[in-house]
C-alpha positions in Angstrom: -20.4 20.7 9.0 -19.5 19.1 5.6 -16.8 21.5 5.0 -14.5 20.1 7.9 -14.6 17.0 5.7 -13.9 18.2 2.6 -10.1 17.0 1.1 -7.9 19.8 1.1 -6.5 20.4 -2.4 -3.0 19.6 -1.3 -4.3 16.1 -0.3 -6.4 15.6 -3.2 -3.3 16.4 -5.2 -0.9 14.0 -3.1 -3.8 11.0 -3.5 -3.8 11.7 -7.5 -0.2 11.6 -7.7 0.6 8.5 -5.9 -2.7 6.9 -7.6 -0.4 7.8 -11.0 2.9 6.3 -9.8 0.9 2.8 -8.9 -0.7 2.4 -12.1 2.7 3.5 -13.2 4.8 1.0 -11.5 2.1 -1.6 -12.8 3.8 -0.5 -16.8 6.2 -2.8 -16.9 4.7 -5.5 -16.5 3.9 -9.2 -14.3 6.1 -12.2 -14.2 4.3 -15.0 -13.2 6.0 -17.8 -11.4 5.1 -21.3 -10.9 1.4 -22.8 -11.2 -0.1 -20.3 -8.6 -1.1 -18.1 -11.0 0.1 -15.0 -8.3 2.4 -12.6 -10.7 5.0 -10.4 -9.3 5.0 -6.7 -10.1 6.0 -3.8 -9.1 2.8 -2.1 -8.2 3.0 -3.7 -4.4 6.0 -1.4 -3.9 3.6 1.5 -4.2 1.3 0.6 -2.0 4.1 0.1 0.4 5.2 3.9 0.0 1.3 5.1 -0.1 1.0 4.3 3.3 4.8 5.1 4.7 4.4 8.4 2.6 0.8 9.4 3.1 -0.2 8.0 5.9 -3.6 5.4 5.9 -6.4 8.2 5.2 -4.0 9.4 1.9 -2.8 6.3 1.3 -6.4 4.3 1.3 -7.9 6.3 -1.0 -4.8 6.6 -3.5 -5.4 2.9 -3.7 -9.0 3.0 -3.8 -8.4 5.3 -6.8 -6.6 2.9 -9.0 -9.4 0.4 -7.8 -11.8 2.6 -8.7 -10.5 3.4 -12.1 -9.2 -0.4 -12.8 -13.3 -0.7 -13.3 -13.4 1.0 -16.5 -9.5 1.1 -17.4 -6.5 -1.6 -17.6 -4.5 0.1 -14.7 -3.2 -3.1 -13.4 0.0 -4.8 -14.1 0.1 -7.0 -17.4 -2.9 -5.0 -18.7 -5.5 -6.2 -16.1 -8.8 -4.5 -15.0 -10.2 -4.5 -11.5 -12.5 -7.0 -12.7 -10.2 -9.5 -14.5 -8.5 -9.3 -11.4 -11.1 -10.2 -8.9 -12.2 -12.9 -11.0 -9.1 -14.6 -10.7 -7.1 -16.5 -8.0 -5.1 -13.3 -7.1 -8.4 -11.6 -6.0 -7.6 -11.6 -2.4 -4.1 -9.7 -3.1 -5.9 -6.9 -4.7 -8.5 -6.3 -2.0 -5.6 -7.0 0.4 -4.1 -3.2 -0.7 -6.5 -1.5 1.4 -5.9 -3.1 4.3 -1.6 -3.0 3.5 -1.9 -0.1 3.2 -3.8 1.6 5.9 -1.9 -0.7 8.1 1.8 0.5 7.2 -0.2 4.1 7.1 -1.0 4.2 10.8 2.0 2.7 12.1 4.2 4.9 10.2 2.2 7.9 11.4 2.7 7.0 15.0 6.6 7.2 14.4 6.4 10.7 13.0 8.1 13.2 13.2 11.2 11.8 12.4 10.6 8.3 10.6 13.6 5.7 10.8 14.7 3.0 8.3 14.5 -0.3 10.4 11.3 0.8 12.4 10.0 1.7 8.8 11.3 -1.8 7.0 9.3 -3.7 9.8 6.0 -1.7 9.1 6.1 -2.5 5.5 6.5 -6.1 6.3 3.8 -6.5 8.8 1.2 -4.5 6.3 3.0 -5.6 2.8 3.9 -8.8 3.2 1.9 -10.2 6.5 -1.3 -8.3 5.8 -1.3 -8.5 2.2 -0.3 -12.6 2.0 -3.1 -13.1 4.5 -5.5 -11.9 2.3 -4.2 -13.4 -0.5 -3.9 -16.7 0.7 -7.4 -16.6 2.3 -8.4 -15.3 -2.0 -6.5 -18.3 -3.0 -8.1 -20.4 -0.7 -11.4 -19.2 -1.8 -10.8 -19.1 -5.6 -8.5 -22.7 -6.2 -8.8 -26.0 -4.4 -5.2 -25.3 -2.9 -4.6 -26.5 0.9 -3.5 -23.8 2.9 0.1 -24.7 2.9 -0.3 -25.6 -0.8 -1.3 -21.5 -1.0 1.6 -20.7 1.6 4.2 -22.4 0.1 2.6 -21.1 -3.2 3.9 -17.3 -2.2 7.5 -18.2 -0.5 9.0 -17.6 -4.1 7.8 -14.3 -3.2 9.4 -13.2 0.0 12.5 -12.2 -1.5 10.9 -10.0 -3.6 8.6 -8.1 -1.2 11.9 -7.9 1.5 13.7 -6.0 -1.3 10.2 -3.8 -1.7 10.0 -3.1 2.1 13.9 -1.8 2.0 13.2 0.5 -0.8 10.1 1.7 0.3 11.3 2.3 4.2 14.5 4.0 2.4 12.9 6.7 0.0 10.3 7.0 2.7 13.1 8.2 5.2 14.6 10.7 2.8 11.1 11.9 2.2 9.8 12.8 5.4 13.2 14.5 6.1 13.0 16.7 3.1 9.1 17.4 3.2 7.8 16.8 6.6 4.1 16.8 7.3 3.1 14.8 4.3 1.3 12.7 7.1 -0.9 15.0 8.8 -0.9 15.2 12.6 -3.9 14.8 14.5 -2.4 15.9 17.7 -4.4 19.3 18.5 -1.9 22.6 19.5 -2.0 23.7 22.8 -3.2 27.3 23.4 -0.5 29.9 23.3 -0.7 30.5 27.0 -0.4 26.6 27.4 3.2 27.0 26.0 5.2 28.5 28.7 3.5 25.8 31.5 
């Protein structure tokens, strides 16, 4: 029974790779804006293409690596550890990944097989930008003594930002899935061959 869960290698490979090109994207740095204390980076554009790329299983636990390993390493962008991170007003963004993610993950699986641009660019916002601001606002909330359309207003210097993210990501996303379909795996169960000719 425990082998029908274990992670295929492929997937295992496909999680560690896209666990490497977040903490990449996070190299160059954070620019923060304003007194929110909310810095922009690049590493949200990877969670976006986690989940259009992977799918949510894949693409949760890609995440859940770098948050895993920003426990004991400075994975994050400007040098920051899971820790420093949740102990700061921009907690609520981090934990806000899993949930970005697995959401643009499960919507983009139920447009396979063939995965279009503007379907794919409204995903990303509802999970990247909807998702992820609602949890980081709620973090904000928590962590400051911000009103909530203090916090709100807070991110709106964002928006622009995240749009051009949600492009990109739907963009390469497209080109991918037509070049290597099957990166999101289908749960839909083959009919019998003596189902086909019915």
């Amino acid at each position: 029974m425990s082998s029908t869960r274990r992670i295929p290698a492929r997937d295992l490979a496909q999680i560690a790779v896209f666990a490497a090109l977040i903490i990449a994207l996070g190299l160059p740095g954070q620019i923060t804006i304003g007194s929110s204390g909310v810095p922009i980076t690049l590493q949200t554009l990877g969670v976006m293409l986690a989940g259009a790329l992977l799918g949510a299983r894949k693409g949760v636990l890609s995440v859940a690596t770098v948050i895993v390993l920003g426990l004991a390493l400075p994975v994050l962008a400007g040098g920051r550890t899971t820790l420093t991170s949740l102990a700061s007003p921009t907690a609520g963004f981090l934990i806000g990944w899993l949930p970005a993610v697995a959401v643009i993950g499960w919507l983009s699986a139920r447009m396979l097989p063939r995965y279009r641009v503007v379907p794919g660019v409204a995903i990303n916002v509802l999970g990247g930008i909807v998702v992820l601001y609602a949890f980081g606002i709620a973090g904000m909330l928590l962590r400051t003594d911000l009103t909530f359309w203090a916090a709100l207003s807070a991110n709106v210097t964002f928006l622009p930002g995240d749009l051009l993210k949600a492009v990109v990501a739907a963009a390469v996303a497209a080109q991918v899935h037509r070049a290597y379909p099957g990166l999101i795996s289908s749960r839909v169960t083959p009919k019998p061959a003596g189902d086909l000719a019915a």
